[in-house]
C-alpha positions in Angstrom: 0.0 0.0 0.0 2.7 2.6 0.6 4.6 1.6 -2.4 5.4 4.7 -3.9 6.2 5.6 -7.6 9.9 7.0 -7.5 10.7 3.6 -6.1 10.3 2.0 -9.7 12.9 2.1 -11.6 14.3 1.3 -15.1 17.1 -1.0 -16.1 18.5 -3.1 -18.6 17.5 -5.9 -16.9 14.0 -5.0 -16.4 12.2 -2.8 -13.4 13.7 -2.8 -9.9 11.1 -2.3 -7.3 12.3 -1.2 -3.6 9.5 -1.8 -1.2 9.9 -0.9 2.7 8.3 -3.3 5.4 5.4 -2.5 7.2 4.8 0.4 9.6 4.5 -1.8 12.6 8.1 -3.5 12.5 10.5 -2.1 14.6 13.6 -3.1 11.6 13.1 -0.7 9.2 13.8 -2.7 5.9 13.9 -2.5 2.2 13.6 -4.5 0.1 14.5 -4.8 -3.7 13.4 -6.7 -6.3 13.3 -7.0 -10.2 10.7 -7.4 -12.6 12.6 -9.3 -15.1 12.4 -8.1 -19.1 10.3 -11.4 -20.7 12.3 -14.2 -22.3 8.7 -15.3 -23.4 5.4 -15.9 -21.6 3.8 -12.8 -20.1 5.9 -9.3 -20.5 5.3 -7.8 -16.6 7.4 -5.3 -17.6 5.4 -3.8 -20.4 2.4 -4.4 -18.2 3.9 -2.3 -15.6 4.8 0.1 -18.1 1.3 0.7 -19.4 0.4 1.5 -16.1 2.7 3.8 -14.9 1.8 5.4 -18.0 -1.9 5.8 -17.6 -1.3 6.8 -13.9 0.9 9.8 -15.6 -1.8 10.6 -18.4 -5.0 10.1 -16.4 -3.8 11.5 -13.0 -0.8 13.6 -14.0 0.8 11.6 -10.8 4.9 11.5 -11.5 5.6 10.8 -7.7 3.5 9.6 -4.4 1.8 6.7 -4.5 2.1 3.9 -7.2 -2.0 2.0 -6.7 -4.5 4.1 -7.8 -8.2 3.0 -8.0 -9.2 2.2 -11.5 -12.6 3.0 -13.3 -13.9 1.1 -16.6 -11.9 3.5 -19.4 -10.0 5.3 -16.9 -7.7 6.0 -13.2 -9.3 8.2 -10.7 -7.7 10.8 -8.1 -8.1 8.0 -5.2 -5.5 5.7 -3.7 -6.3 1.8 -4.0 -7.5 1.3 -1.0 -6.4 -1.8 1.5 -10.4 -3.4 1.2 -9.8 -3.2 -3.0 -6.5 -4.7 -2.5 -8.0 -7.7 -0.7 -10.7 -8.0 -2.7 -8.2 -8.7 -6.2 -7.7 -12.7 -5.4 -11.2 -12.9 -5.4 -11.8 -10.7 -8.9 -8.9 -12.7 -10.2 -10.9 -15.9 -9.5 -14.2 -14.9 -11.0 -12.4 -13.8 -13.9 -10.5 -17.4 -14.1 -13.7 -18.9 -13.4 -12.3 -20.6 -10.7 -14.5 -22.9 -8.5 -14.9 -21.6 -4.6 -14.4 -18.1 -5.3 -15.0 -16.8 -1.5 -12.1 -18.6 -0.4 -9.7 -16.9 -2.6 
């Protein structure tokens, strides 16, 4: 949730994320951790890409937080929220059409 935007960046290997530990810990951590580019299957990277670049385009958002909350054509001016966040397994699953979907 407090990922932020200017902790993406761009290499030749792919995207490097850096993402801190939770508030309540007591060792303040980061962590780092790379998107690879695709050697076939699913390109993540140009999935984050196209993101980043709507979030730029729709919300004029270069910095501050990286989820925003998502309309049909669109992003609007609100932070993904930690109840949407949970609720993307589930979404994920109806889309699959996944048996069970309340458990996910």
């Amino acid at each position: 949730m407090d990922l932020q935007l200017e902790n993406v960046r761009h290499s030749e290997n792919g995207i490097y994320i850096t993402h801190s530990r939770a508030k309540q810990r007591s060792d303040k951590r980061s962590t780092t951790f790379l998107v690879p580019k695709p050697t076939g299957g699913i390109d993540f990277v140009g999935v984050l890409d196209q993101y980043m670049d709507r979030v730029k385009t729709d919300l004029g958002k270069f910095s501050g937080k990286f989820f925003w909350t998502g309309k049909e054509q669109s992003f609007v001016n609100i932070p993904l929220g930690k109840n949407m966040v949970a609720n993307i397994p589930k979404e994920m699953a109806e889309f699959l059409k996944k048996e069970n979907v309340s458990e996910f």
